[in-house]
C-alpha positions in Angstrom: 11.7 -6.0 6.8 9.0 -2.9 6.7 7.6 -1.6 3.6 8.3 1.6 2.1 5.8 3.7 1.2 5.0 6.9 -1.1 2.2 8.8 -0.9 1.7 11.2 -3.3 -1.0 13.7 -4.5 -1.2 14.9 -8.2 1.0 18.5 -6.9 2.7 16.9 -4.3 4.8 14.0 -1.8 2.7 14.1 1.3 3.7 11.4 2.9 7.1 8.9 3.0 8.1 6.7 5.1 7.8 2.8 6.7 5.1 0.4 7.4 4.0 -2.9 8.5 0.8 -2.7 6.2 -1.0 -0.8 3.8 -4.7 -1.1 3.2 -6.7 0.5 0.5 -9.7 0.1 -2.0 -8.9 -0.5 -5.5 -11.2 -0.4 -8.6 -11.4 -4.9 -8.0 -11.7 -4.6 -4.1 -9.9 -4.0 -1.2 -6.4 -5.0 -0.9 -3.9 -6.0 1.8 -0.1 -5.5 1.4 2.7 -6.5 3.9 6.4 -7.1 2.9 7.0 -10.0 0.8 3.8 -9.5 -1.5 4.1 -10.2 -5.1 4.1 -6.8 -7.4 0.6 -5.0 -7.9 -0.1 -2.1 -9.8 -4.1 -1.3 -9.5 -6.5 1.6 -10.1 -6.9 3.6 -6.5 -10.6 4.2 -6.3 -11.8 7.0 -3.8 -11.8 6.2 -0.3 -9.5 5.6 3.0 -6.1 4.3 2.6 -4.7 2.8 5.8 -0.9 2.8 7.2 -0.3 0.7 9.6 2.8 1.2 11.5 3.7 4.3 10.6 3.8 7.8 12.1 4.4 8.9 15.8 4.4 5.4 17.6 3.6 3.8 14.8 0.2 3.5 15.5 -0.7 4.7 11.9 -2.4 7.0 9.6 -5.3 7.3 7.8 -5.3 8.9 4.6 -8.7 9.8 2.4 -8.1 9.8 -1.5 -8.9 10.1 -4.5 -9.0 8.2 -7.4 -5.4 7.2 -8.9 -2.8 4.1 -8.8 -1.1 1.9 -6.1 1.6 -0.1 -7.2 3.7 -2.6 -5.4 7.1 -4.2 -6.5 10.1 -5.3 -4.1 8.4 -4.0 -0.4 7.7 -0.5 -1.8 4.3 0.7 -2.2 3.8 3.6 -4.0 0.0 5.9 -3.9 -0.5 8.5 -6.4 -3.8 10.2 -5.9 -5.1 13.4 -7.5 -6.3 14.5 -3.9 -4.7 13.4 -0.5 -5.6 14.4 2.6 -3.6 12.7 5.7 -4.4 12.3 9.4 -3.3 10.5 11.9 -5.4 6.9 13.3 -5.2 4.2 15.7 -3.9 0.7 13.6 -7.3 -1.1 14.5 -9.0 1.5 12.3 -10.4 -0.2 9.4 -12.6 0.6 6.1 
């Protein structure tokens, strides 16, 4: 089962849709998340947050952000940044 995931910026959705993984930098490290993974909710620090799986082909997207929260419960992962700016990356593209 994929995740489902929400990426938001303070004024807007920017991105929605499903993933195999999600990678991002949190205020206590870098963090991982595939379906099954118990519920987070964590300060987003500034930085890359990685889809994997998602987009045309699913080969993923990169988006950069700022500051905000990531929260996970039940396979959906939800990003609310104050500043998102998406584009689109290979998977293998890491931190």
């Amino acid at each position: 089962m994929p995740l489902q995931v929400e990426l938001v910026a303070a004024d807007r959705s920017v991105w929605s849709g499903e993933a195999s993984l999600v990678r991002a930098r949190t205020a206590d490290g870098d963090i991982g998340i595939m379906a099954g993974h118990e519920p987070v909710l964590a300060v987003l620090a500034g930085g890359d947050v990685l889809i994997s799986g998602a987009g045309a082909g699913g080969e993923g997207i990169t988006a950069s952000v700022s500051g905000g929260f990531f929260s996970v419960d039940h396979d959906v992962v939800t990003i609310v940044a104050e500043t998102v700016e998406v584009g689109a990356s290979s998977a293998s593209t890491g931190h």
